[in-house]
Backbone as a printed PyTorch tensor [residue, N CA C, xyz], in Angstrom:
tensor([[[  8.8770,   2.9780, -15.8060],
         [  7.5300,   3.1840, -15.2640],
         [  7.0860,   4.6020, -15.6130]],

        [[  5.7580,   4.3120, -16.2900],
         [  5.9510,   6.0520, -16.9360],
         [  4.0640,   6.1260, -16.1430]],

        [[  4.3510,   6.8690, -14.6740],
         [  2.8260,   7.1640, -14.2420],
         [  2.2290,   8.3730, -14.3560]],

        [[  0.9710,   8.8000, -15.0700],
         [  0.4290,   9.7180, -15.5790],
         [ -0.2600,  10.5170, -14.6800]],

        [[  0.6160,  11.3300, -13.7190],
         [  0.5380,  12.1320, -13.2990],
         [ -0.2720,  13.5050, -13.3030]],

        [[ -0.3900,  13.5890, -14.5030],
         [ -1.1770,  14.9260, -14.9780],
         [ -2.4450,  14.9100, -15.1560]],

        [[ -3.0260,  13.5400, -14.9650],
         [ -4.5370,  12.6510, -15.2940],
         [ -5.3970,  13.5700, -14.2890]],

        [[ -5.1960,  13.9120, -12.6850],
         [ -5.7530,  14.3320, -11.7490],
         [ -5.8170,  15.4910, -11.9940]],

        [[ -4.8720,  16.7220, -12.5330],
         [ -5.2840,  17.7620, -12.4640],
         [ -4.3060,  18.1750, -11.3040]],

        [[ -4.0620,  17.6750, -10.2190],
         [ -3.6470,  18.2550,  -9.2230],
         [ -1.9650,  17.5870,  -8.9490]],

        [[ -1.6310,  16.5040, -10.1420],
         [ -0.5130,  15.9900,  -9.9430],
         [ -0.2570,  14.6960,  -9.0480]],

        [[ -1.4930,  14.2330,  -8.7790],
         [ -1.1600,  13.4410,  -7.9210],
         [ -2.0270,  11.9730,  -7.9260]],

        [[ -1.4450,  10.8220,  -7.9880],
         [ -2.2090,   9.7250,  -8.1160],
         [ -2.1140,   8.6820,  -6.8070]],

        [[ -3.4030,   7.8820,  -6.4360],
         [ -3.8540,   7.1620,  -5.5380],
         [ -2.3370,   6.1010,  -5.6990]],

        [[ -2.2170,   5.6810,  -3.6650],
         [ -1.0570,   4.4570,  -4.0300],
         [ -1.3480,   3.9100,  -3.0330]],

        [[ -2.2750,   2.4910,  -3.0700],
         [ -2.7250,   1.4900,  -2.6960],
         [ -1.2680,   0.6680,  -2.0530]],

        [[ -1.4090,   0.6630,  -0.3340],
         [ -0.6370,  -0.3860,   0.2850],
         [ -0.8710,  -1.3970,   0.8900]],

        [[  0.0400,  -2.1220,   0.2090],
         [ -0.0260,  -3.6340,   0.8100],
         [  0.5200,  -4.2310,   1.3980]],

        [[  0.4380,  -5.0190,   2.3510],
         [  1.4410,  -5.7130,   3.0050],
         [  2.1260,  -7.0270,   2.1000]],

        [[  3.5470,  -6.7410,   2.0170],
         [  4.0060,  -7.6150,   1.1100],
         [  4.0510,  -9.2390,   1.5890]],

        [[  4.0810,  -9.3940,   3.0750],
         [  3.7540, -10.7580,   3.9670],
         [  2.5010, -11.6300,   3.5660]],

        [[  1.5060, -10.3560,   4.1010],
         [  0.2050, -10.8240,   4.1660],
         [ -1.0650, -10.7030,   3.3990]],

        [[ -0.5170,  -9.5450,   2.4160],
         [ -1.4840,  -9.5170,   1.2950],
         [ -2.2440,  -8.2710,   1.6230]],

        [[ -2.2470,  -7.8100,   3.0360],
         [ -2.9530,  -7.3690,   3.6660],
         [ -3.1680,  -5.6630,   2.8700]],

        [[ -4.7240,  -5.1560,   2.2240],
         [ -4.2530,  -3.6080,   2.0430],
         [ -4.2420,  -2.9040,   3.5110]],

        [[ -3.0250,  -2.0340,   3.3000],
         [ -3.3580,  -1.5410,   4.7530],
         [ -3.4840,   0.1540,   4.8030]],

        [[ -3.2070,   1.1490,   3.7210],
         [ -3.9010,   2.2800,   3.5460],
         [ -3.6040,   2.7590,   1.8180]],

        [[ -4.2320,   3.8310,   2.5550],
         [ -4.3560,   4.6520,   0.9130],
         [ -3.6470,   5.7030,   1.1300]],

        [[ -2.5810,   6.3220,  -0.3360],
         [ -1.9260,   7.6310,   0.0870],
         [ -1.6290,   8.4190,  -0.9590]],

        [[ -1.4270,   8.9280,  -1.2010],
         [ -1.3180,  10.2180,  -2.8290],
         [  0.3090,  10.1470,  -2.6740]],

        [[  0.8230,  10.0690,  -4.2080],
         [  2.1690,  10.5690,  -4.4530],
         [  2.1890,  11.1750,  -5.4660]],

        [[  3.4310,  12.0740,  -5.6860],
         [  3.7980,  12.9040,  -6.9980],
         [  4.2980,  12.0270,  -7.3030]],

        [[  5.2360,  13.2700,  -8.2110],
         [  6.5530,  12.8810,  -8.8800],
         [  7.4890,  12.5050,  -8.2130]],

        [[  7.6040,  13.4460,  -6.9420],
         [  8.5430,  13.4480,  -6.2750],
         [  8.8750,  12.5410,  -5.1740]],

        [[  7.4830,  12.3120,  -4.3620],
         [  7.5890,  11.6040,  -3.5720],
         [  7.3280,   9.9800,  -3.9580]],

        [[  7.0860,   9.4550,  -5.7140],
         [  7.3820,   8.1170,  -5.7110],
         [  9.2360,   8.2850,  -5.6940]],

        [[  9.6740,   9.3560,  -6.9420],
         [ 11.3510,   9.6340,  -6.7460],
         [ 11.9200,   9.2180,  -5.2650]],

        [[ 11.6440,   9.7190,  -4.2230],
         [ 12.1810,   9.2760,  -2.9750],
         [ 11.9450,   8.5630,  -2.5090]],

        [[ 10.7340,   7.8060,  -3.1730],
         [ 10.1160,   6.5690,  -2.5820],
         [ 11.4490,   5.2240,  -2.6830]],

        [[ 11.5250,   5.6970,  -3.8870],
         [ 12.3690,   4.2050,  -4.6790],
         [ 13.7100,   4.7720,  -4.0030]],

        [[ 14.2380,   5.9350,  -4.2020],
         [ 15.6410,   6.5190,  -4.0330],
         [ 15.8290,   6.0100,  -2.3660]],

        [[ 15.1220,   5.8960,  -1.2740],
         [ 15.4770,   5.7110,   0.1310],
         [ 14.7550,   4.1160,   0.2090]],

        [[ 13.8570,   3.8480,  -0.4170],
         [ 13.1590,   2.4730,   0.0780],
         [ 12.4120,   2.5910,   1.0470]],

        [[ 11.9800,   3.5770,   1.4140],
         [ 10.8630,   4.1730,   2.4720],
         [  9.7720,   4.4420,   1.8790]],

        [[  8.8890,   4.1410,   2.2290],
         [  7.4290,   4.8520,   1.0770],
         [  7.4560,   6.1830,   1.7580]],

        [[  7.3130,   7.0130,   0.8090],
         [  6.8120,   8.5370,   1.0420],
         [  5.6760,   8.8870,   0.0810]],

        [[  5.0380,   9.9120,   1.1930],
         [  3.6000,  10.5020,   0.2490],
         [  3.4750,  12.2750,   0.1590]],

        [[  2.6090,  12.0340,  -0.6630],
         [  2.5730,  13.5050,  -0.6730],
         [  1.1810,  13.8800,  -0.0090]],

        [[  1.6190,  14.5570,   1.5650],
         [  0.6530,  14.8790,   2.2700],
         [ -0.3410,  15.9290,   1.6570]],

        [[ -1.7750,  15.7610,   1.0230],
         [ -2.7000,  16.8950,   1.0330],
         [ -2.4810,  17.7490,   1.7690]],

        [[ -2.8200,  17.3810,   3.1000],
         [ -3.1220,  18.4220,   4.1620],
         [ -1.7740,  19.3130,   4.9110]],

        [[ -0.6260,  18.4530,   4.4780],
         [  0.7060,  18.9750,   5.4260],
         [  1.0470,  20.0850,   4.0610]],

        [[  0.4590,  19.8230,   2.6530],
         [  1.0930,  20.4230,   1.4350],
         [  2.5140,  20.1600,   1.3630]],

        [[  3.5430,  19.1300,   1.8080],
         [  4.4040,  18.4020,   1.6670],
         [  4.6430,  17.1350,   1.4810]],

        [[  6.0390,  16.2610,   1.0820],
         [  6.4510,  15.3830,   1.0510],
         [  6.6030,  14.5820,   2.7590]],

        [[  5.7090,  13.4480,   2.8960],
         [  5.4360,  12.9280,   4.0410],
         [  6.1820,  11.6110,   3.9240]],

        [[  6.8680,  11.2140,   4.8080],
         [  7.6140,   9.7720,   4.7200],
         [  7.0610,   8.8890,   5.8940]],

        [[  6.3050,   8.0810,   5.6530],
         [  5.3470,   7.3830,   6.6860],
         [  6.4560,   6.6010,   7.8850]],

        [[  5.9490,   7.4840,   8.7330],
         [  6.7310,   6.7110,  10.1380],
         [  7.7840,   7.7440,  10.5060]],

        [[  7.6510,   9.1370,   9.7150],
         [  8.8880,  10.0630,   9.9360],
         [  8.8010,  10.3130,  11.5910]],

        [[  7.3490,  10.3960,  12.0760],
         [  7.1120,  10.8580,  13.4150],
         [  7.1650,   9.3510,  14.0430]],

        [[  6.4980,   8.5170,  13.9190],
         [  5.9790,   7.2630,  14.8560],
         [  7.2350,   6.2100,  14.9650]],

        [[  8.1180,   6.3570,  13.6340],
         [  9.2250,   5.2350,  13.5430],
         [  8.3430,   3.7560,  13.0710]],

        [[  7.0860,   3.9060,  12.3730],
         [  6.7830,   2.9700,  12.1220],
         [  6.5490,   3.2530,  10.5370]],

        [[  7.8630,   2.8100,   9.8030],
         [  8.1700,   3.3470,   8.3010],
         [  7.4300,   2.0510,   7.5230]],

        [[  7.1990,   2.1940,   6.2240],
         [  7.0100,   1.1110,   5.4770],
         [  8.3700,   1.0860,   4.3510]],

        [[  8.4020,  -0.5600,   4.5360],
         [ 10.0560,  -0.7580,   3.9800],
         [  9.4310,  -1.4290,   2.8250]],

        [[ 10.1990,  -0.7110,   1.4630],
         [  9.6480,  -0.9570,  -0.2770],
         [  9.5960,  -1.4890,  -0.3150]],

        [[  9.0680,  -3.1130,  -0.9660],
         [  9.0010,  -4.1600,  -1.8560],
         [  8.9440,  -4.1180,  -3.1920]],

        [[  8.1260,  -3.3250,  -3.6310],
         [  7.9770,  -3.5890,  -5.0270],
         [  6.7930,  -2.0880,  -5.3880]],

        [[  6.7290,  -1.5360,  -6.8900],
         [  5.8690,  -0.7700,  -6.7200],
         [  5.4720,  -1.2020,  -8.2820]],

        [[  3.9650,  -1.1010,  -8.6350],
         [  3.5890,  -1.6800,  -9.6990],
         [  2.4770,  -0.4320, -10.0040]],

        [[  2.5720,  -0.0390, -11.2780],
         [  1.0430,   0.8080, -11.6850],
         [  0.2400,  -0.1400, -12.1930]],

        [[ -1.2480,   0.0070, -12.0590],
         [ -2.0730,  -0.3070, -12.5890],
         [ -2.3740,  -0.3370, -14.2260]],

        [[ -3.1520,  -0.7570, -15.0000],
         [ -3.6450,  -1.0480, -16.5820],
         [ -3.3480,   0.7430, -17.0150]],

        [[ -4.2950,   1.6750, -16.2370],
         [ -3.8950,   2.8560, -16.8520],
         [ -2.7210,   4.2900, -16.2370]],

        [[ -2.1070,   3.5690, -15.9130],
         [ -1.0840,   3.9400, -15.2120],
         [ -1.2350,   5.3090, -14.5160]],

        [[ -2.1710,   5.2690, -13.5530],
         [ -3.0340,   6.5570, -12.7070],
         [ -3.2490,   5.8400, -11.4750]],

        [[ -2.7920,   4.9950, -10.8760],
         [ -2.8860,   4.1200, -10.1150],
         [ -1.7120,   3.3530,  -8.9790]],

        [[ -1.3230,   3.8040,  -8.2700],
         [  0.1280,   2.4770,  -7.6900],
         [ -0.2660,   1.5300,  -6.8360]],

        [[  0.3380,   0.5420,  -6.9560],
         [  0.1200,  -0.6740,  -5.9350],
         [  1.4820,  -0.8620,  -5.5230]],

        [[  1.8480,  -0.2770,  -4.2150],
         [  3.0340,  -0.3010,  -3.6140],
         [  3.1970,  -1.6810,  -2.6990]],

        [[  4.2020,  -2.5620,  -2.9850],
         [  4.2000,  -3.4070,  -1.7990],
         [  4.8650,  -3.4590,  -0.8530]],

        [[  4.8860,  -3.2910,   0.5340],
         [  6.0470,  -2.9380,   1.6780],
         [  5.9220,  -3.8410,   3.3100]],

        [[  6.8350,  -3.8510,   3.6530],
         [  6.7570,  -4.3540,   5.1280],
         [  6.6750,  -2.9850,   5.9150]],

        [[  5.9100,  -3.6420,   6.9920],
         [  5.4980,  -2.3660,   7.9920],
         [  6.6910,  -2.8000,   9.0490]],

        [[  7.1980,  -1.9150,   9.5440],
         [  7.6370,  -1.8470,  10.8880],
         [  7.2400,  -1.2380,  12.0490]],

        [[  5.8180,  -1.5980,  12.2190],
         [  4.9430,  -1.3260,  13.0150],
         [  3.5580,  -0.9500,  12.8370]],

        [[  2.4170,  -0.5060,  13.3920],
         [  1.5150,  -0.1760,  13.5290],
         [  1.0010,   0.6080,  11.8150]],

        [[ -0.0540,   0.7070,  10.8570],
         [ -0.0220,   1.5240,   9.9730],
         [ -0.4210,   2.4210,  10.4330]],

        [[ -2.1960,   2.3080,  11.0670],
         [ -2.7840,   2.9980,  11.2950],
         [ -2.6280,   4.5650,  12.5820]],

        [[ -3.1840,   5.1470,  12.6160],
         [ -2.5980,   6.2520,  13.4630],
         [ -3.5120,   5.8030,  14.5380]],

        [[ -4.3640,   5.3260,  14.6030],
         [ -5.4950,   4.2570,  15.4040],
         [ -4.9650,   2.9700,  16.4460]],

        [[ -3.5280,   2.9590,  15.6960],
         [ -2.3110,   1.7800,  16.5020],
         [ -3.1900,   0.4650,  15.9130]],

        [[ -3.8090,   0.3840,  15.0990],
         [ -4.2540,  -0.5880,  14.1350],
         [ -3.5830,  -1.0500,  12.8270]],

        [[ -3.7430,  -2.2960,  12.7320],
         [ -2.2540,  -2.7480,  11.4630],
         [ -2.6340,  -2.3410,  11.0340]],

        [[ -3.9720,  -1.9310,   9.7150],
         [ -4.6900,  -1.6530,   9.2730],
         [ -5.6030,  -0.3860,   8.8710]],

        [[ -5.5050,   0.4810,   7.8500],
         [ -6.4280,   1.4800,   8.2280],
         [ -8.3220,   0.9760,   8.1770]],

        [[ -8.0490,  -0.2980,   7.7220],
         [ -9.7580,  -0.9480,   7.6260],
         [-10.1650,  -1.7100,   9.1710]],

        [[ -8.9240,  -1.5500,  10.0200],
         [ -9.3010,  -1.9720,  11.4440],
         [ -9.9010,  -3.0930,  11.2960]],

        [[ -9.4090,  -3.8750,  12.5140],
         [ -9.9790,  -5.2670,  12.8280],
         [-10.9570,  -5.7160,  12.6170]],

        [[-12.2830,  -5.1980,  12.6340],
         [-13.7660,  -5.8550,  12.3880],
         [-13.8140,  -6.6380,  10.8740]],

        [[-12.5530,  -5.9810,   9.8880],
         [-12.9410,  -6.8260,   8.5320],
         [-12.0070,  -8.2220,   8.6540]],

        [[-11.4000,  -8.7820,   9.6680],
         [-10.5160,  -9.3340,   9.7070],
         [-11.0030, -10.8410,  10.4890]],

        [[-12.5700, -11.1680,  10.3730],
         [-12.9800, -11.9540,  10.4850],
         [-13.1720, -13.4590,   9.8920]],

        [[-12.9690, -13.4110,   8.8700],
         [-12.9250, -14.3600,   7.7700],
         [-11.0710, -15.0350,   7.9500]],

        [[-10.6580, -14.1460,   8.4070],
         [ -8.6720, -14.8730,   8.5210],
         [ -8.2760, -14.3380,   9.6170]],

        [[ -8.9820, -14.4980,  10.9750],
         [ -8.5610, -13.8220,  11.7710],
         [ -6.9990, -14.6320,  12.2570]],

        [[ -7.0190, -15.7360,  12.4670],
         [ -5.8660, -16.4340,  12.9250],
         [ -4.6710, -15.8440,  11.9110]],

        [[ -4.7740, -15.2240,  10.6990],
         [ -3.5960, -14.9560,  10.1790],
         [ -3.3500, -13.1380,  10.1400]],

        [[ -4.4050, -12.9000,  10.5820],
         [ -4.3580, -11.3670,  11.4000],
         [ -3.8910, -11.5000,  12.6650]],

        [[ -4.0050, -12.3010,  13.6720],
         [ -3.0360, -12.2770,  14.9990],
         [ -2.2070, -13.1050,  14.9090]],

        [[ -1.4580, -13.6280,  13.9640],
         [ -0.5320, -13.5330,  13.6850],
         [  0.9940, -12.6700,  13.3110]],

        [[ -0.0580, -11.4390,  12.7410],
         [  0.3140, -10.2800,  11.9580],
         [  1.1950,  -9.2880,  13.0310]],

        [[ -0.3770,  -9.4890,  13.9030],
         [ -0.2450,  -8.6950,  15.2660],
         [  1.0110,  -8.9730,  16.1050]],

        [[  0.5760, -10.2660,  16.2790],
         [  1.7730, -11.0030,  16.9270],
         [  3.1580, -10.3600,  16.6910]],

        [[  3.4570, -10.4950,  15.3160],
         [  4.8510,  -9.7540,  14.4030],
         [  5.0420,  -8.2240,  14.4540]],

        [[  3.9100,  -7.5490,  15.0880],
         [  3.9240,  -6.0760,  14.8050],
         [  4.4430,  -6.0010,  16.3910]],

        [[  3.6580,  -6.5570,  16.9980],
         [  3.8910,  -6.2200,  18.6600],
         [  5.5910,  -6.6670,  19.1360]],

        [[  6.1060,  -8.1200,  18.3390],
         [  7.4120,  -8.1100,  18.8000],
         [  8.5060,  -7.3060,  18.6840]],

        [[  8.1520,  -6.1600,  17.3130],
         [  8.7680,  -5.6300,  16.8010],
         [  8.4500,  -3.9760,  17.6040]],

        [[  7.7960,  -3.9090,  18.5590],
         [  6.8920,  -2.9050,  18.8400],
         [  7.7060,  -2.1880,  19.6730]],

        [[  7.7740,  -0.7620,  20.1490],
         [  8.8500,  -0.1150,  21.2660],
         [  8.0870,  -0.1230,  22.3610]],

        [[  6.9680,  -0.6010,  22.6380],
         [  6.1740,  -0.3070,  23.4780],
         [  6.5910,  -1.3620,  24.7120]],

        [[  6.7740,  -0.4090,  25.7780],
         [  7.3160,  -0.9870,  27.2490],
         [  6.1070,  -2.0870,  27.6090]],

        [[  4.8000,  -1.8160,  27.4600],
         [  3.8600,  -2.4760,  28.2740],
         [  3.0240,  -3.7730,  27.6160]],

        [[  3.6330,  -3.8330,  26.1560],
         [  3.1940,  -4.8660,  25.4960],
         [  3.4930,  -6.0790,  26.0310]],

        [[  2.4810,  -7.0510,  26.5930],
         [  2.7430,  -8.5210,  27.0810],
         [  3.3670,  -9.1920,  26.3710]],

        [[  3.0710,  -9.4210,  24.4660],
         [  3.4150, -10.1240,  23.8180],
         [  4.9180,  -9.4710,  23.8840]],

        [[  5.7320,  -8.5200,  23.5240],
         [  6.6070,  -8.0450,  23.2690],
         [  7.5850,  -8.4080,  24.9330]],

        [[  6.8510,  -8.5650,  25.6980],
         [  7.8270,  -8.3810,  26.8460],
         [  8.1100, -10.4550,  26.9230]],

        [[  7.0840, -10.8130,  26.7030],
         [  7.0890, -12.4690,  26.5190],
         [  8.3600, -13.1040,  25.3870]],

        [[  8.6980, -11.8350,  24.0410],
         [  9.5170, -12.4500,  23.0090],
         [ 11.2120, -11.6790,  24.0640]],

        [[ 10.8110, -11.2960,  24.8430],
         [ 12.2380, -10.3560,  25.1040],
         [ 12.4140, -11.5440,  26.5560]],

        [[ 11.8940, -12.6110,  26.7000],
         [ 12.3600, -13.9810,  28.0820],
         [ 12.7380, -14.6490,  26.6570]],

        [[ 12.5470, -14.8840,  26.0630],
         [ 13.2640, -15.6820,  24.7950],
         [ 12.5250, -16.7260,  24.4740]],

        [[ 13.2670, -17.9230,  23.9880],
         [ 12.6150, -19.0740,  23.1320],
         [ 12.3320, -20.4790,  24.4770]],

        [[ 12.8700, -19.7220,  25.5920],
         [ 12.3770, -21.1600,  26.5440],
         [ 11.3900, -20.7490,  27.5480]],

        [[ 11.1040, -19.4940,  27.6970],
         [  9.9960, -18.7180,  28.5180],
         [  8.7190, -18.9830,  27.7680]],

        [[  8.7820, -18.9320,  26.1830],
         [  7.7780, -18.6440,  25.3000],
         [  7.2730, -20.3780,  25.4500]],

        [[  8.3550, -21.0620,  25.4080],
         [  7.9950, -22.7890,  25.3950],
         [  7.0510, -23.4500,  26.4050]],

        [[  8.4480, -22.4420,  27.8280],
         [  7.2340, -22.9160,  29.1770],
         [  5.8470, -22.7360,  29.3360]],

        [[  5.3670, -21.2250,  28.6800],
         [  4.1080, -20.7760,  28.8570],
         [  2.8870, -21.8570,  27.7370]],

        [[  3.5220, -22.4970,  26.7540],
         [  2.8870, -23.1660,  25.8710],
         [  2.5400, -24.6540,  27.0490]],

        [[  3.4210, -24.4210,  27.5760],
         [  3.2440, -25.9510,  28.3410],
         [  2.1080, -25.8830,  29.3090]],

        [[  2.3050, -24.2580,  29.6110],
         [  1.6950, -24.8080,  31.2770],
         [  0.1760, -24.1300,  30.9430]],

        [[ -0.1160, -23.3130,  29.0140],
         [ -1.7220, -23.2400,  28.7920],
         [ -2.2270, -24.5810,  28.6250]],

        [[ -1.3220, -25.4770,  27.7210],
         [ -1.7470, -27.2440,  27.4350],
         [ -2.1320, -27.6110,  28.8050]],

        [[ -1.0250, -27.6810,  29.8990],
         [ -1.8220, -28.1050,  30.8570],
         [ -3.0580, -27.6580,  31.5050]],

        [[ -3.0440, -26.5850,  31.5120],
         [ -4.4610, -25.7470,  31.8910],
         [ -5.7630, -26.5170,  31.2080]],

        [[ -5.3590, -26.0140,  29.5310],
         [ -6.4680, -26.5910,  29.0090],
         [ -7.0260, -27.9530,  29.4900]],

        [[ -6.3390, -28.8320,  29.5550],
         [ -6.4250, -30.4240,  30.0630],
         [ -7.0320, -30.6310,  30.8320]],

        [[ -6.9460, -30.0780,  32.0180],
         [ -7.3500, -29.6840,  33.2630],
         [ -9.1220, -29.3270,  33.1070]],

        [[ -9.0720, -28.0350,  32.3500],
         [-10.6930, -27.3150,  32.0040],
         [-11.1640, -28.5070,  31.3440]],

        [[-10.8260, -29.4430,  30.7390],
         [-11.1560, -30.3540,  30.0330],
         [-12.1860, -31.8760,  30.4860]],

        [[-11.9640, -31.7830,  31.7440],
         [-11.7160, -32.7860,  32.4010],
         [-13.2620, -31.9720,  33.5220]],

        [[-13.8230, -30.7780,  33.1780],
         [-14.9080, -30.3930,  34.3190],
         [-15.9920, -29.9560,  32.4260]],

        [[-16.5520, -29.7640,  33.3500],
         [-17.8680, -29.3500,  32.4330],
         [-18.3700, -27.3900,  31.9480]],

        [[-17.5570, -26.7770,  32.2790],
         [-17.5140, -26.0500,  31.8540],
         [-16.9410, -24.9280,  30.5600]],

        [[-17.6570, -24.9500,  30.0810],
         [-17.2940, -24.8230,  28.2220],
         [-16.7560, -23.3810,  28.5810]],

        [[-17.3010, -22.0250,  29.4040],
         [-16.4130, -20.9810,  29.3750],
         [-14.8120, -21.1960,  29.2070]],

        [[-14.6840, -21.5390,  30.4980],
         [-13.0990, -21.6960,  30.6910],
         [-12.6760, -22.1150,  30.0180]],

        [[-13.2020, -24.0350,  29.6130],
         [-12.3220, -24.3520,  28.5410],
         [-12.2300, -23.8600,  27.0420]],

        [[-12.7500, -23.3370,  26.5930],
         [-12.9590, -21.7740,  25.4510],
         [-11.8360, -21.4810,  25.6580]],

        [[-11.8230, -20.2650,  27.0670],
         [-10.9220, -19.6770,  27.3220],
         [ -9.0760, -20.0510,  27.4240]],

        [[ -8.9460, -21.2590,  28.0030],
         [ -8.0380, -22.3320,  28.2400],
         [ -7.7970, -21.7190,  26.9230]],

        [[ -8.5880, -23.2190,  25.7990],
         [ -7.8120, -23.2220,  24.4580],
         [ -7.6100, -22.0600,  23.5510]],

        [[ -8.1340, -21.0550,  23.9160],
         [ -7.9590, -19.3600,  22.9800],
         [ -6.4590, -19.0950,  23.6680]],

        [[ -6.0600, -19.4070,  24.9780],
         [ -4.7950, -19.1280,  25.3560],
         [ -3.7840, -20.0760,  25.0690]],

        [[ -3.9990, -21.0580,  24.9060],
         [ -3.1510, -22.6390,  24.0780],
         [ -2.8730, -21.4650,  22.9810]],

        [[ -3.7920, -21.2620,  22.1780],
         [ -3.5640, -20.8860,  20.1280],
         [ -2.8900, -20.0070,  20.4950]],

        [[ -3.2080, -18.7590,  21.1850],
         [ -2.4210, -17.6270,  21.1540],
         [ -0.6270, -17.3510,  21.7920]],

        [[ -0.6370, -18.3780,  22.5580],
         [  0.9440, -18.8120,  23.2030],
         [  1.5550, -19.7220,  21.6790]],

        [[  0.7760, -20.5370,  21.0630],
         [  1.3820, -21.2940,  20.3610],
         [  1.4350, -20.3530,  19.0480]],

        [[  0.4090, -19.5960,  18.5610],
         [  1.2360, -18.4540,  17.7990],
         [  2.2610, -17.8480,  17.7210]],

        [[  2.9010, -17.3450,  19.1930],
         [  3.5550, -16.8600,  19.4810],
         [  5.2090, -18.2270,  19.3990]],

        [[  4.9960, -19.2630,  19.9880],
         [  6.1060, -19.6690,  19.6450],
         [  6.5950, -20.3580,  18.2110]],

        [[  5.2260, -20.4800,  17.2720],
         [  5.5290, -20.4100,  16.2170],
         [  6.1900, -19.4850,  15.6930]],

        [[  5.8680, -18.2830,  15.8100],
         [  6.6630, -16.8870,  15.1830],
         [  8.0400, -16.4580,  15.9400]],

        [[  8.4370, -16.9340,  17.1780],
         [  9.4660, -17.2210,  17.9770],
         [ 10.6850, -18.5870,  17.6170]],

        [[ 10.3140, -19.4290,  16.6100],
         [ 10.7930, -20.6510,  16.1060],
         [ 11.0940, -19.9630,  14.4330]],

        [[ 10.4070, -18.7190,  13.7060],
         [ 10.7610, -18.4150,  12.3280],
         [  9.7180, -19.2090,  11.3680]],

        [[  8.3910, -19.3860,  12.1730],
         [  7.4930, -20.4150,  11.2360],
         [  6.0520, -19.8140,  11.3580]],

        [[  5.2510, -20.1070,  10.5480],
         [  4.1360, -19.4790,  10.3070],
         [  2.9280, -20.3960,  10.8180]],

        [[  1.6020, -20.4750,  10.8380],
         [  0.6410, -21.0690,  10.8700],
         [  0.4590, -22.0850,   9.9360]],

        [[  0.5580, -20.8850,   8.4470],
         [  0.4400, -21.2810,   7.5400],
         [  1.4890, -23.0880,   7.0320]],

        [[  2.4770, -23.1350,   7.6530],
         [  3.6200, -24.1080,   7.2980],
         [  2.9880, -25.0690,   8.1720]],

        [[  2.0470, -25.2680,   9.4030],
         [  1.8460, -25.8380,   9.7380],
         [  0.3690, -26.5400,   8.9730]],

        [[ -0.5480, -25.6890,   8.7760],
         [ -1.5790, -26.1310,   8.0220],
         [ -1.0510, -27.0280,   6.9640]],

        [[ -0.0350, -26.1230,   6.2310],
         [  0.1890, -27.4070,   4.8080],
         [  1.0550, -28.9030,   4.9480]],

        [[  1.4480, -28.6130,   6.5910],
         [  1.9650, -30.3670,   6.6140],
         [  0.4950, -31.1170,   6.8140]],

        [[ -0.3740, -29.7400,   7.9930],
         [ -1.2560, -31.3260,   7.8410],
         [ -2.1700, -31.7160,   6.1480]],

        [[ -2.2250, -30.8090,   5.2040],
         [ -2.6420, -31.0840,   4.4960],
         [ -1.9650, -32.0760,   3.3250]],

        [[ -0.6520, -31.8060,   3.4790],
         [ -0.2990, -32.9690,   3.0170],
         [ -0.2230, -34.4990,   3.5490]],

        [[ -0.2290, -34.6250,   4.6330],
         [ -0.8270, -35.7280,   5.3870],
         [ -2.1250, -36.3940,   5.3200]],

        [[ -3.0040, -35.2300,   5.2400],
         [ -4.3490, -35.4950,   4.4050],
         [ -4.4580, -36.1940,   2.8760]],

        [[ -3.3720, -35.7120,   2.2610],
         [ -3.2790, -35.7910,   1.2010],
         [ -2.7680, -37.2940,   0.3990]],

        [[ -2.0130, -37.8670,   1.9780],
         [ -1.4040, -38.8320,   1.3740],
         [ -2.2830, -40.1910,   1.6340]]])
């Protein structure tokens, strides 16, 4: 990989991150020489902070590192497209994202999903979702049962709030024990589409 470093003037070229899961870009960061060198050498993405005028290793403070996947230059090799798993939060905003939620309309179900995966993984004492994956795989089951029943229930009166509400808490429990079972949304969409299909 030969990246042309010297193109900027200042040594340093743009490195576009992605989430290697979800496709997701989730910031922008400058590296040298040095800090792609340690990038690859630890499997941690590191940047080269403008403002600190050092080598920055994302998550050195927060513990929310990005773990390497793959790093690719662009056509004129002034460019990186790093791919990595987050282990936590990107943003300093506590947003997966440095483009924050509002663009995340068009796929939102596979953005709280995301969430879902960031929060189980999360150190945070007060997280519901996180304290829900730490009762385990039959706590997560019961609560699926007893939003179905809820919903059923709202179902059965005439009021569209609640039952809204009901079924937004059905999807979001059943997210959760999807990602509690090792399975995605996505695996579920393509059975029914192959069912469709047949």
């Amino acid at each position: 990989m030969n990246i042309d470093f010297a193109k900027s003037g200042d040594g340093l070229v743009p490195a576009v991150i992605q989430d290697f899961n979800t496709h997701k870009v989730l910031m922008l960061g400058y590296m040298n020489q040095e800090a792609l060198d340690k990038t690859m050498s630890t499997g941690r993405v590191t940047f080269y902070s403008r403002v600190k005028k050092r080598l920055w290793t994302k998550g050195e403070e927060s513990g929310n590192f990005l773990e390497l996947k793959s790093v690719a230059p662009d056509c004129d090799n002034d460019t990186l497209l790093i791919k990595a798993i987050p282990t936590g939060p990107v943003c300093h905003t506590g947003a997966d994202t440095c483009w924050s939620e509002r663009n995340h309309s068009d796929d939102f179900l596979s953005y709280l999903e995301e969430i879902i995966r960031l929060r189980r993984k999360s150190s945070d004492q007060s997280s519901y979702v996180r304290s829900l994956f730490e009762k385990g795989l039959n706590k997560v089951a019961q609560k699926v049962g007893e939003e179905a029943v809820e919903l059923v229930i709202e179902a059965k009166d005439n009021n569209s709030e609640l039952f809204l509400n009901e079924a937004a808490d059905l999807l979001f429990h059943y997210l959760i024990l999807l990602n509690i079972k090792g399975h995605t949304l996505r695996e579920v969409i393509d059975v029914l589409q192959k069912r469709h299909n047949k």
